[in-house]
MARBA-3410 file (N, C-alpha, C, O; in Angstrom, 1 decimal):
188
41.4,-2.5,9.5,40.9,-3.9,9.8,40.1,-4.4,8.7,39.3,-3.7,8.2 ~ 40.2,-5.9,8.3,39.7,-6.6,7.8,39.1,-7.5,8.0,39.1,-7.7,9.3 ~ 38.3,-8.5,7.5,37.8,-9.8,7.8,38.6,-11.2,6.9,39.4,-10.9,6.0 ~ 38.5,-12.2,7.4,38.8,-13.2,6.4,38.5,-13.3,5.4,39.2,-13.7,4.5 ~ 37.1,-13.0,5.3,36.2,-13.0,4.0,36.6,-12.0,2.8,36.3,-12.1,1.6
37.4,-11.0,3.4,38.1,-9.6,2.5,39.3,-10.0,1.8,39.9,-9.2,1.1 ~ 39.9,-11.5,1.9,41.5,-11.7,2.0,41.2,-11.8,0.4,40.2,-12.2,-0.2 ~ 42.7,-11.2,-0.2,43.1,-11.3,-1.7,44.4,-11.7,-1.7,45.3,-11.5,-0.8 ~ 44.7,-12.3,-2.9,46.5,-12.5,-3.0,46.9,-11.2,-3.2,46.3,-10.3,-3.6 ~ 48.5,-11.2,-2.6,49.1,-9.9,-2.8,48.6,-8.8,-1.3,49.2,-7.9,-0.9
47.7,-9.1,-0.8,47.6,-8.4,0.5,48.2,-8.5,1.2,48.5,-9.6,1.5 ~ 48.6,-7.2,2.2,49.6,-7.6,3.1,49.1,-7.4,4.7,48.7,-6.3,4.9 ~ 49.1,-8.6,5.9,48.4,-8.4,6.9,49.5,-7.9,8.0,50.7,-8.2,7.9 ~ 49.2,-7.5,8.8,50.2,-7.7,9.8,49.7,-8.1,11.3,48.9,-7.6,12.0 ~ 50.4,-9.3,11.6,50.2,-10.4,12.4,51.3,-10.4,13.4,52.3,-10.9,13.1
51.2,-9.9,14.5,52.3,-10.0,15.7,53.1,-9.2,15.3,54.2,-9.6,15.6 ~ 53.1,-8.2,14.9,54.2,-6.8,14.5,55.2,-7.5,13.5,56.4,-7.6,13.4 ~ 54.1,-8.2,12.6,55.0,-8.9,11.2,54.3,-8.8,10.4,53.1,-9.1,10.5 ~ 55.0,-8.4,9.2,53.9,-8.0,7.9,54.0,-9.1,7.2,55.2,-9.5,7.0 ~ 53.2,-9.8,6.6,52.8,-11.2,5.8,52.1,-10.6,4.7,51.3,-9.8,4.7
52.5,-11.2,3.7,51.6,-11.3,2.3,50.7,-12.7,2.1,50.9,-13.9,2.5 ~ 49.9,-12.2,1.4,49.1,-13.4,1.1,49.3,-13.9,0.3,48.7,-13.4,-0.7 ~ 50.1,-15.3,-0.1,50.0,-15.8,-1.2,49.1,-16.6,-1.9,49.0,-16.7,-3.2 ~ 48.4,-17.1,-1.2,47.3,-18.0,-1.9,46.3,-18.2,-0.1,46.6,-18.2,1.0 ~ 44.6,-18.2,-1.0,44.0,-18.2,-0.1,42.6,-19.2,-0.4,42.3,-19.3,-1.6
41.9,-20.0,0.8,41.2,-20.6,0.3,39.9,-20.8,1.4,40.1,-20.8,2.6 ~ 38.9,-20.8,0.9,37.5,-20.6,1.7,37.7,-21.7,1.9,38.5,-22.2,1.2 ~ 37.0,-22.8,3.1,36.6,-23.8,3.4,35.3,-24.2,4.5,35.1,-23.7,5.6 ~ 34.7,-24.9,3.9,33.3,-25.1,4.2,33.3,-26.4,4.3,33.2,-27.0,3.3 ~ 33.4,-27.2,5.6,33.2,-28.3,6.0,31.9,-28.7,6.0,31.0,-27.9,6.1
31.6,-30.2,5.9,30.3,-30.7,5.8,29.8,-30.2,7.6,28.7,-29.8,7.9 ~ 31.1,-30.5,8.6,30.2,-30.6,9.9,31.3,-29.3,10.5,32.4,-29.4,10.0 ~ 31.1,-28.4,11.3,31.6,-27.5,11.9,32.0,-26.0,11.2,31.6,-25.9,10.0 ~ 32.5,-25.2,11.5,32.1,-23.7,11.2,33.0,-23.6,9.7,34.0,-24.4,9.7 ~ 32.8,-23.0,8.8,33.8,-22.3,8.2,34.9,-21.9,8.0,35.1,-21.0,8.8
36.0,-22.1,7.3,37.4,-21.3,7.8,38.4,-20.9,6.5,38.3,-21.2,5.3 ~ 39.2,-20.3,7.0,40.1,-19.6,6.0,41.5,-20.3,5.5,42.5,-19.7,6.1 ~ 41.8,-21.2,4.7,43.4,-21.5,4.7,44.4,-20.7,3.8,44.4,-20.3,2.6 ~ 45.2,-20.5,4.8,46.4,-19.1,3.6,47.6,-19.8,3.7,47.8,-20.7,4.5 ~ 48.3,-19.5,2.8,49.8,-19.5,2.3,50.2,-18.3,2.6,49.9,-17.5,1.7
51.1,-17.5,3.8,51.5,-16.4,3.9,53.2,-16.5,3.6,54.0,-17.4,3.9 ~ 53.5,-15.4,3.1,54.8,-15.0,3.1,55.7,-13.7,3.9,55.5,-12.5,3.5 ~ 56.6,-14.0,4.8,57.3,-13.1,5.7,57.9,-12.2,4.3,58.5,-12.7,3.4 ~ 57.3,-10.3,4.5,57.6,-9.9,3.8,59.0,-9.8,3.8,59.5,-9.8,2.7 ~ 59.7,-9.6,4.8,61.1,-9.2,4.9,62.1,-10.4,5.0,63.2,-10.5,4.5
61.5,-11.7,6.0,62.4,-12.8,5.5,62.2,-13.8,4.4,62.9,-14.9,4.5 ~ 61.2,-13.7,3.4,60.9,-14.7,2.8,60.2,-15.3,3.2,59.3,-15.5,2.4 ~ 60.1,-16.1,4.3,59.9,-17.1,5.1,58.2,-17.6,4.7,57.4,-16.7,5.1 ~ 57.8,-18.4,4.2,56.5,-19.2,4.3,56.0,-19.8,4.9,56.6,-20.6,5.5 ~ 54.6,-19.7,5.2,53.5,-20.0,6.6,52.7,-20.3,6.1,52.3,-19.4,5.4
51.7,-21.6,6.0,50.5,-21.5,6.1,49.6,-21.8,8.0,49.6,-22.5,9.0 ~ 48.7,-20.7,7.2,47.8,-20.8,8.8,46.6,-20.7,8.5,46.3,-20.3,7.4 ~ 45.3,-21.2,9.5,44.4,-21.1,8.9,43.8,-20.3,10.4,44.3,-20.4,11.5 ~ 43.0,-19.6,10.1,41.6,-18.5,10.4,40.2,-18.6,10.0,39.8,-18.6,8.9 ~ 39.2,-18.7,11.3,38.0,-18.6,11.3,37.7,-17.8,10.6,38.3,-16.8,10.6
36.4,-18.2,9.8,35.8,-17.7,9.1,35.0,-16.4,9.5,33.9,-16.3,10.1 ~ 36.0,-15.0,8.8,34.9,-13.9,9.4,35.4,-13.4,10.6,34.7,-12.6,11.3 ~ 37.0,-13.8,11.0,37.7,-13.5,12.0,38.5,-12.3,11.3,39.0,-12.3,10.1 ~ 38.7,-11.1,12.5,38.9,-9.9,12.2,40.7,-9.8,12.1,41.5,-10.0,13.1 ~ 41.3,-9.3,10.5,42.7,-9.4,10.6,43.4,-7.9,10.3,42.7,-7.1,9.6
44.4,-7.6,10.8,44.8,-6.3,10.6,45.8,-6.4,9.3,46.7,-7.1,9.0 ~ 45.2,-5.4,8.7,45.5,-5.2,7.1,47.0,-4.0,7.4,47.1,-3.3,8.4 ~ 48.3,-4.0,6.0,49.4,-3.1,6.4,48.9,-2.2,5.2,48.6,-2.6,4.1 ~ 49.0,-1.3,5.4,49.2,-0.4,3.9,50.3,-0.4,3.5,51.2,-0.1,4.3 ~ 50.6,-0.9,1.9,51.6,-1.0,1.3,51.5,-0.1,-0.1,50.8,0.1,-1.1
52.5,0.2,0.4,52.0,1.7,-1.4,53.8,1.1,-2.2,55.0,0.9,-1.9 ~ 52.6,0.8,-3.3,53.4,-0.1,-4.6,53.7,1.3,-5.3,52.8,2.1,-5.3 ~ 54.9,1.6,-5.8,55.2,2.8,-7.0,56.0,2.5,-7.8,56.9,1.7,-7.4 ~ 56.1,2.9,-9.0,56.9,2.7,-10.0,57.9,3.7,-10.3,57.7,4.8,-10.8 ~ 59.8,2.8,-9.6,60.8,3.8,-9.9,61.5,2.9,-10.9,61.2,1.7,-11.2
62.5,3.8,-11.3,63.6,3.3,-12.4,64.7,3.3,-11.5,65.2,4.1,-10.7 ~ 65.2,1.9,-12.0,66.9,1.7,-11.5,67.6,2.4,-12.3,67.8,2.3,-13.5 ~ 68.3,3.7,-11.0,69.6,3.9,-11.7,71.0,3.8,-12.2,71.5,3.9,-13.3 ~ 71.6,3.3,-10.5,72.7,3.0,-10.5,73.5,2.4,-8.9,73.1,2.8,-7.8 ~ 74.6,1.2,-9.1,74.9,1.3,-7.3,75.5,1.9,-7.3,76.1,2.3,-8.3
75.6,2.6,-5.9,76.8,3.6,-5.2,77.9,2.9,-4.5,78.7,3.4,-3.8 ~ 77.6,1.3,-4.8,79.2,0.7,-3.9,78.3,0.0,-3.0,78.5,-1.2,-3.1 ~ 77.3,0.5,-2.2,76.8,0.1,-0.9,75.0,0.0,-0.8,74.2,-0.7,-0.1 ~ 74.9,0.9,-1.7,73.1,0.9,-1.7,73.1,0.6,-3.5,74.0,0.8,-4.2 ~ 71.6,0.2,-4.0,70.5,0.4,-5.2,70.1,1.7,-5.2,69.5,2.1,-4.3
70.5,2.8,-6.4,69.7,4.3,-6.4,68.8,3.9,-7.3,69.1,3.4,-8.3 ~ 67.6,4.2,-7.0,66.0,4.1,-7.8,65.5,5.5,-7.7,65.6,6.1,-6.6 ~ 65.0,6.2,-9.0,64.5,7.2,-9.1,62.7,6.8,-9.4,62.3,5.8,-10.0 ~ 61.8,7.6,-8.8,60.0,7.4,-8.6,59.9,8.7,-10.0,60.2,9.8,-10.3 ~ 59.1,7.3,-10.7,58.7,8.1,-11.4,58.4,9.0,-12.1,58.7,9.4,-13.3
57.2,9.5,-10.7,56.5,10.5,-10.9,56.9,11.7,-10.4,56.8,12.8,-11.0 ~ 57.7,11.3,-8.9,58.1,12.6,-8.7,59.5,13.1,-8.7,59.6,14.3,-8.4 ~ 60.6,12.4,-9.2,61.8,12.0,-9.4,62.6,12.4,-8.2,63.8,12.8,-8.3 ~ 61.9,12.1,-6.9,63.1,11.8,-5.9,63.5,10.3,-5.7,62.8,9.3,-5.9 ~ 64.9,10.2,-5.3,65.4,9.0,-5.3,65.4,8.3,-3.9,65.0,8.9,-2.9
65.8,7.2,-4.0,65.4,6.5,-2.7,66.9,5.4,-2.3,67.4,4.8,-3.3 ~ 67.4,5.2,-1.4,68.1,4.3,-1.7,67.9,2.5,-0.9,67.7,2.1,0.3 ~ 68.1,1.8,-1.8,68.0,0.3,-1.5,69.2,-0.8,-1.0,70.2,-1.1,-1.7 ~ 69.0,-1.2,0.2,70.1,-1.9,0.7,70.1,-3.5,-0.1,69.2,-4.1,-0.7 ~ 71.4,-3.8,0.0,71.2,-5.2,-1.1,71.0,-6.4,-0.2,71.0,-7.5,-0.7
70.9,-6.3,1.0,69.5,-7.5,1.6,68.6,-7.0,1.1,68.5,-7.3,-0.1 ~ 67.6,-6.1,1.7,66.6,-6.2,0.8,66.3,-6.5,-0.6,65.2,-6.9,-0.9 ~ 67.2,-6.2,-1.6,67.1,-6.6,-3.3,67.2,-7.9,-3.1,66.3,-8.6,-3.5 ~ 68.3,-8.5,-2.6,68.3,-10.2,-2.8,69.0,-10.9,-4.3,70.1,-10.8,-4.8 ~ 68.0,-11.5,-4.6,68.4,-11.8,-6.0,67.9,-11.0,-6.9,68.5,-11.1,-7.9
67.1,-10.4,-7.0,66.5,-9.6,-7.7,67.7,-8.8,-8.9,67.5,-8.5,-10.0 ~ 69.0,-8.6,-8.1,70.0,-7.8,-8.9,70.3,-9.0,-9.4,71.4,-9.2,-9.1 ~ 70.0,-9.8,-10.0,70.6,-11.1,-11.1,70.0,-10.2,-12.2,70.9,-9.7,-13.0 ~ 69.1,-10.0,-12.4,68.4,-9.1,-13.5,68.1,-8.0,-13.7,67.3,-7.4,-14.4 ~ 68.9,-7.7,-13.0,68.4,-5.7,-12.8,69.3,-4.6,-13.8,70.4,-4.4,-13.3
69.1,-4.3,-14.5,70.1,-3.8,-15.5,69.3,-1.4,-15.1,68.3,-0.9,-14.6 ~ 70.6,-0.6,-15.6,70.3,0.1,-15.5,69.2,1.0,-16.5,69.2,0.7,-17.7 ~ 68.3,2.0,-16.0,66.8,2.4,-16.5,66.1,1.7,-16.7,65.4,1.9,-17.6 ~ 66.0,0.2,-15.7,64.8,-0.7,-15.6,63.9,-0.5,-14.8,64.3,-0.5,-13.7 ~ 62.3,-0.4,-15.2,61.5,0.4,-14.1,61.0,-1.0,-13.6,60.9,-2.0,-14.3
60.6,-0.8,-12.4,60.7,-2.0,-11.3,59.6,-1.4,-10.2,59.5,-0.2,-10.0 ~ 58.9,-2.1,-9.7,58.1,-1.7,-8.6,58.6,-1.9,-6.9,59.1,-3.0,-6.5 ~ 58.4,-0.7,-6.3,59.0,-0.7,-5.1,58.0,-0.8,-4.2,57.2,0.1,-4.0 ~ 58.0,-1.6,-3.7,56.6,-1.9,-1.8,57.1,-1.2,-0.8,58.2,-1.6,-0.4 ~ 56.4,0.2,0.0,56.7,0.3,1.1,55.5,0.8,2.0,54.4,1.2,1.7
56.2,0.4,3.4,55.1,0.5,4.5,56.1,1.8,5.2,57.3,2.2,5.2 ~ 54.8,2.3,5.8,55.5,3.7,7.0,56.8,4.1,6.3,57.7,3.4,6.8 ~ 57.3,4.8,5.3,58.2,5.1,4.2,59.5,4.0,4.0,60.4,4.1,3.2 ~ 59.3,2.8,5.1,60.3,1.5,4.8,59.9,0.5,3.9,58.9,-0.1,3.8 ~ 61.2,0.5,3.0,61.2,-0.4,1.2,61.1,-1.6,2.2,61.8,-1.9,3.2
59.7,-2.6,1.6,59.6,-4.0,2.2,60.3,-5.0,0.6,61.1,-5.9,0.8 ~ 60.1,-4.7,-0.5,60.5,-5.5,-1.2,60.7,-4.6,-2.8,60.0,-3.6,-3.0 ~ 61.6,-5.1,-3.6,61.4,-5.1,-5.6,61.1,-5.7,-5.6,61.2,-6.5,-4.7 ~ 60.2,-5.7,-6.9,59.5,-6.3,-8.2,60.1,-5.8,-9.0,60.3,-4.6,-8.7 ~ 60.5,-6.3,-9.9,61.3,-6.7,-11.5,59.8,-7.0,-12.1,58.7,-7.2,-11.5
60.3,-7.1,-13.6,58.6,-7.4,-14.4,59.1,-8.7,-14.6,60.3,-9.1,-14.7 ~ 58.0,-9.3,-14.7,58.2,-10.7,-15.0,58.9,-11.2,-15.6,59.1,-12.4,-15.3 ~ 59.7,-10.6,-16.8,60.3,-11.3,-17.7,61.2,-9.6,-18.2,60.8,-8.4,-18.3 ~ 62.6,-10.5,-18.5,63.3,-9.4,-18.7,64.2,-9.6,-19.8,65.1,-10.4,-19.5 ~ 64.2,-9.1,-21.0,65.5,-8.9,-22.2,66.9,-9.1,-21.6,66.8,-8.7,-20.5
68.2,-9.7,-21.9,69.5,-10.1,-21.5,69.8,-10.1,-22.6,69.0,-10.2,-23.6 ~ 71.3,-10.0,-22.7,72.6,-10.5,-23.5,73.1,-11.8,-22.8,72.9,-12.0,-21.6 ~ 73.6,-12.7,-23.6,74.3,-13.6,-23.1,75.8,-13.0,-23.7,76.0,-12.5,-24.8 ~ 77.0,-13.2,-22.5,78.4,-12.7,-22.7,79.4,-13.8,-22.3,80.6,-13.7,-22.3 ~ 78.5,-14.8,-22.0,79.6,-16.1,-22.3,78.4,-17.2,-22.4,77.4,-17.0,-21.7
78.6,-18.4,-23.2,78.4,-19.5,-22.7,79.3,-20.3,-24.0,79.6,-19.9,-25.1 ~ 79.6,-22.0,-23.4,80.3,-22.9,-24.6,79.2,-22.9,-26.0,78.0,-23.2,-26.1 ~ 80.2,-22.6,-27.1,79.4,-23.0,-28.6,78.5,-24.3,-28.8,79.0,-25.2,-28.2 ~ 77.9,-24.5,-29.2,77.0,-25.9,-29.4,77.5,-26.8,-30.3,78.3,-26.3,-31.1 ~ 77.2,-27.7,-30.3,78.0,-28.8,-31.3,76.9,-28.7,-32.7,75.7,-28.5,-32.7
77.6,-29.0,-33.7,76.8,-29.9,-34.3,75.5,-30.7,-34.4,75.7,-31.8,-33.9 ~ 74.5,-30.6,-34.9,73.6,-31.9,-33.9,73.2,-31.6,-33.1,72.1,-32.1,-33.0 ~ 73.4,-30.7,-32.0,72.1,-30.5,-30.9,71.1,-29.3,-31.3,71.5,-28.2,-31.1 ~ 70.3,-29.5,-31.5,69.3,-28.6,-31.7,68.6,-28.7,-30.6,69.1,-28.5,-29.4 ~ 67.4,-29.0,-31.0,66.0,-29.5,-30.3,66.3,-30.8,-29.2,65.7,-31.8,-29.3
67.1,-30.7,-28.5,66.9,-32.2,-28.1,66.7,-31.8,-26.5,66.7,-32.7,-25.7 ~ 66.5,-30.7,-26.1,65.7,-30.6,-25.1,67.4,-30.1,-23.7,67.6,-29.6,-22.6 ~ 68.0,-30.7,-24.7,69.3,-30.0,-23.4,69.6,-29.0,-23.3,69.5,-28.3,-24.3 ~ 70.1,-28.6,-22.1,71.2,-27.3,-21.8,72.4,-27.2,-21.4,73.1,-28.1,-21.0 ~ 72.8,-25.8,-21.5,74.1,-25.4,-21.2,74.0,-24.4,-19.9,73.0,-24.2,-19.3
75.0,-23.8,-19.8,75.2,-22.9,-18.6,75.6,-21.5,-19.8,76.0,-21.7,-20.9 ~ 75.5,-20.1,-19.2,75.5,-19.0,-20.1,74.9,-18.1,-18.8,73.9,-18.2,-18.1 ~ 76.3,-17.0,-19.0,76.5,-15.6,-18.2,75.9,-14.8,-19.1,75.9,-14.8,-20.3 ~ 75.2,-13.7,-18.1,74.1,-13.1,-19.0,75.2,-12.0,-18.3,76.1,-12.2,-17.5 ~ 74.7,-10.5,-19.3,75.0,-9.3,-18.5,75.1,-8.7,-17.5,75.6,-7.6,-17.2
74.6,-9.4,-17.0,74.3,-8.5,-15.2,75.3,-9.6,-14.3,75.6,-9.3,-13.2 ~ 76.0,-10.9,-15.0,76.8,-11.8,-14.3,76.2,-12.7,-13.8,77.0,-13.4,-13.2 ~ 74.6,-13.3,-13.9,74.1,-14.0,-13.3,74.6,-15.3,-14.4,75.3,-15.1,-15.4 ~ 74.1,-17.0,-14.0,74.3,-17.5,-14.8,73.0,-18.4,-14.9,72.3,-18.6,-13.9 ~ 72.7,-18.7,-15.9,71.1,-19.5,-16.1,71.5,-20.5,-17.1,72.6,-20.6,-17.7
70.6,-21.1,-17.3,70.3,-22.7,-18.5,70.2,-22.4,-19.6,69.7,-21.3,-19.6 ~ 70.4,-22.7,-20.5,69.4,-22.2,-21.9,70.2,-23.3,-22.7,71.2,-23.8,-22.4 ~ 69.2,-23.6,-24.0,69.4,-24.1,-25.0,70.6,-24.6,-25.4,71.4,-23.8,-25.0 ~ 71.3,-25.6,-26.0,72.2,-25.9,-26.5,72.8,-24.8,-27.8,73.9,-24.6,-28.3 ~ 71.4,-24.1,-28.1,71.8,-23.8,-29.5,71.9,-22.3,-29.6,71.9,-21.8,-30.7
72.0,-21.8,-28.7,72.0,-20.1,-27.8,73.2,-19.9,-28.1,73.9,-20.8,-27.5 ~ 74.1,-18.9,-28.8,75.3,-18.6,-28.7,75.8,-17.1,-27.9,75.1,-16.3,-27.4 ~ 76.7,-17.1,-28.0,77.3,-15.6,-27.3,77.2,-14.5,-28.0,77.6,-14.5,-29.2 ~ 76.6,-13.4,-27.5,76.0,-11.8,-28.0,74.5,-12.2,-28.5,73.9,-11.5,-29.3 ~ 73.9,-13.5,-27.8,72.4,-13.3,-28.1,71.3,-12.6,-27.5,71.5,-12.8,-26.3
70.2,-11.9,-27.7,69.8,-11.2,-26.7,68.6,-12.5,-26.5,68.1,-13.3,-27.3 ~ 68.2,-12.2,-24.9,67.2,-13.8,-25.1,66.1,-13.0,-23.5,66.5,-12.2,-22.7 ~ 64.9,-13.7,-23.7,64.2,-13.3,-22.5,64.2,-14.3,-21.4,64.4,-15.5,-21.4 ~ 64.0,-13.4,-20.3,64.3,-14.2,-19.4,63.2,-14.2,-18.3,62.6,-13.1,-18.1 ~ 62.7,-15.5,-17.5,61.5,-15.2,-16.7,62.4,-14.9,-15.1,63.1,-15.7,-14.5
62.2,-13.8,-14.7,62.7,-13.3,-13.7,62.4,-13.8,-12.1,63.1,-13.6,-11.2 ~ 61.0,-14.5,-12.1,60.3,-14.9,-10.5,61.1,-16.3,-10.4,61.8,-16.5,-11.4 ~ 61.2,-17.1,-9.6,61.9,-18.3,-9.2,63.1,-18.6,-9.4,63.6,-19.7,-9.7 ~ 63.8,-17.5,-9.2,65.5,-17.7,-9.5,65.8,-17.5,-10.9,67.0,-17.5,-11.2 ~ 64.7,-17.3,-12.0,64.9,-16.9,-13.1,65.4,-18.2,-13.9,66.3,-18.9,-13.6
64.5,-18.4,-15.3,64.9,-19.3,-16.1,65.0,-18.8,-17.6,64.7,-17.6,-17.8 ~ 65.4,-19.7,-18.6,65.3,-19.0,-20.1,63.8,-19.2,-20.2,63.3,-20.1,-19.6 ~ 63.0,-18.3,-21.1,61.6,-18.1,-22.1,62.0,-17.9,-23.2,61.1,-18.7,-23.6 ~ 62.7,-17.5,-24.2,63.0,-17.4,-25.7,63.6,-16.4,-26.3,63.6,-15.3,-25.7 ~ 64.4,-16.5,-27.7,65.3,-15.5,-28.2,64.3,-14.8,-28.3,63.1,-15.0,-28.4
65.3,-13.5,-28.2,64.4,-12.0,-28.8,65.1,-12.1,-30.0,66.2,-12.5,-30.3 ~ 63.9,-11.4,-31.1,64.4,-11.3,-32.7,64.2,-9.9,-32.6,63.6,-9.0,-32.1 ~ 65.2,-10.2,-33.3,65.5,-8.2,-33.9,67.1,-8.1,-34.1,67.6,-7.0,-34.4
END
């Protein structure tokens, strides 16, 4: 058990036999009446977004979530095999729970796994992830810098925006959180 006053982003509470994360949280101190707490929660398992607010200093039940670091190995047809780290047993992941996340998931990419009472609540991918692009149309002439885009299949089959001036067999980084967009060529 917790208080309001204990809340951090990334914590996860459980409210009505539903585990919520905290996404954003905010003290509030009114000129006339008590105290209180406004949150941005997120349903760990459906996505789903809440904000609610809570008295200030009102008692919330906290979930234990044990964050660990495995490496993606491979699918089996039906599950994600991820190998832990540390202790190299493997675990396997249903592809509702991954989501989009397999847009970027390429194999020996180490990824962080959330679980409560030994059930996977969610991946994390790192923020930003290296790709090949393996198709997109050549650029013309003349477009450089002009701020437009094209469409371009990355390796994993996902497809994203990038540059006019991005060609095929480029390796390019990619920001992985929000459906994933381009951040910049990799040199080398």
């Amino acid at each position: 058990m917790a208080t309001t006053n204990d809340l951090k982003n990334g914590m996860v509470l459980n409210i009505d036999g539903q585990l919520w994360a905290v996404v954003e949280f905010q003290h509030v101190k009114p000129g006339k009446g008590p105290a209180f707490v406004r949150t941005k929660l997120k349903n760990v398992e459906s996505g789903k977004n809440v904000d609610k607010t809570f008295n200030a200093g009102t008692k919330v039940e906290t979930a234990t979530v044990d964050r660990r670091s495995y490496q993606y190995l491979y699918n089996d047809g039906m599950n994600y095999v991820f190998m832990d780290t540390g202790t190299f047993e493997q675990i396997e992941v249903s592809p509702e729970i991954m989501g989009d996340t397999t847009d970027f998931l390429l194999e020996n990419m180490d990824v962080n796994i959330a679980t409560n009472e030994g059930r996977v609540l969610f991946v994390e991918l790192p923020a930003s992830v290296e790709l090949t692009i393996t198709y997109t149309e050549p650029g013309v002439m003349g477009d450089s810098a002009t701020g437009r885009t094209k469409p371009a299949t990355l390796e994993t089959g996902a497809e994203i925006q990038v540059p006019l001036f991005i060609e095929n067999g480029e390796k390019i980084k990619v920001d992985t959180r929000e459906g994933g967009s381009y951040l910049s060529r990799v040199k080398g």
